[in-house]
C-alpha positions in Angstrom: -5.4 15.5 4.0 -7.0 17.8 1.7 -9.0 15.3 -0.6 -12.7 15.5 -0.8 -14.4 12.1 -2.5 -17.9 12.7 -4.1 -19.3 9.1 -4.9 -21.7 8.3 -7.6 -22.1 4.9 -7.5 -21.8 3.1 -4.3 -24.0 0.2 -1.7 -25.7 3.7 0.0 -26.6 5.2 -2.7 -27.2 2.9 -5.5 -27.8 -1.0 -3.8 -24.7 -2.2 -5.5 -22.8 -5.4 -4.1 -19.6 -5.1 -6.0 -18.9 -1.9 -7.3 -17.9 2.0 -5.9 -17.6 4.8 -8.3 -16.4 8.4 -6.7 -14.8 11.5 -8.1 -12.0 12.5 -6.0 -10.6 16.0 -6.2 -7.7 17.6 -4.5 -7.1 21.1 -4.1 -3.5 23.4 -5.5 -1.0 22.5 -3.7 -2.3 19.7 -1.2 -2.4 15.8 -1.0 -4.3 13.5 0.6 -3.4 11.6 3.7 -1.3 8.4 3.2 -3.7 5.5 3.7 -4.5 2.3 2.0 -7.6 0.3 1.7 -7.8 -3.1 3.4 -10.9 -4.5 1.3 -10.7 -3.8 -2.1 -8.6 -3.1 -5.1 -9.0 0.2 -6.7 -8.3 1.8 -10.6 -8.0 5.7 -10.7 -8.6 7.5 -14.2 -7.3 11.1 -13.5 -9.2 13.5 -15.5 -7.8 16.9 -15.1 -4.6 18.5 -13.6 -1.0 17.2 -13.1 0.7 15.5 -9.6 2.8 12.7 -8.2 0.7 9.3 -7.3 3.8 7.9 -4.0 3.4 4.4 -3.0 5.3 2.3 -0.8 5.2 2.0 3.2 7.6 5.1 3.6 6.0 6.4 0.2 9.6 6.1 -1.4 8.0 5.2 -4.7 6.9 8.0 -7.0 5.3 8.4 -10.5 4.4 11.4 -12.3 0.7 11.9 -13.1 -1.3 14.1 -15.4 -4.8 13.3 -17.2 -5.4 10.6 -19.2 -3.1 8.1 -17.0 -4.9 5.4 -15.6 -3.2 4.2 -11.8 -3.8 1.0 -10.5 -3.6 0.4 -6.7 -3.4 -3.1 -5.2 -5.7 -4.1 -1.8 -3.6 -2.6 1.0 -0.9 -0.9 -1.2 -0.5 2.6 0.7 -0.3 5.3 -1.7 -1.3 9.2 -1.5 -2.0 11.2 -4.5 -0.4 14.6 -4.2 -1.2 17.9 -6.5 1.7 19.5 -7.5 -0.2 22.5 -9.5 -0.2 25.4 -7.7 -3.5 26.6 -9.5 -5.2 23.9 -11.1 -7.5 21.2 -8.8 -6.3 17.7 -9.4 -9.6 15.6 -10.4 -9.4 11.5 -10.0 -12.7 8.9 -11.4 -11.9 6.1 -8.9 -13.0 2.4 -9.0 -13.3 0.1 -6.2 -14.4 -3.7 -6.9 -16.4 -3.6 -3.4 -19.4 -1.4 -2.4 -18.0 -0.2 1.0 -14.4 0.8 1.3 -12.4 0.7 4.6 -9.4 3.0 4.4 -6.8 3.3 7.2 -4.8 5.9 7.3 -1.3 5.4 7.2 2.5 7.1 9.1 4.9 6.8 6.5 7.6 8.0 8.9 7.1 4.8 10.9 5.7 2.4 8.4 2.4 1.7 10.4 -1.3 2.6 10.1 -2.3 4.9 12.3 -4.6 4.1 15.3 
């Protein structure tokens, strides 16, 4: 995928035990890969540009984004936030209650993480 994740706030950086804080941002035009994380539950607050947020384990579900929409995404929902802009970045803040995330990627063709 094409999504780059600066965090802020996270066990590395900070010594936190419950908390991650990142700014995600994903370029005109891309998405990132479909993936889910198996650890924690996560609240996105998208701050600038305008996209699709898909969900589901063949991604079938699909809700128009733009900033000021908060998302929230359960412990191993897969989902993958796509910019539909063709000129504008799409920025995300996003929460995890945990200070280490494991994400696994995730084929939406076949319904199964990938190995």
């Amino acid at each position: 995928g094409s999504m780059t994740r600066l965090a802020g706030v996270s066990k590395s950086l900070a010594g936190t035990e419950g908390i991650h804080l990142a700014i995600a941002t994903i370029p005109p035009a891309c998405a990132s890969t479909p993936h889910y994380h198996v650890n924690c539950e996560t609240a996105i607050y998208v701050v600038k540009g305008t996209g699709r947020f898909l969900t589901g384990r063949h991604l079938e579900k699909s809700m128009e984004i733009s900033a000021g929409d908060f998302i929230y995404v359960p412990q191993d929902s897969v989902h993958q936030p796509v910019n539909d802009s063709t000129s504008e970045s799409l920025e995300l803040i996003v929460a995890r209650n945990t200070p280490v995330e494991i994400v696994v990627e995730f084929d939406a063709k076949t319904g199964t993480a990938k190995e």
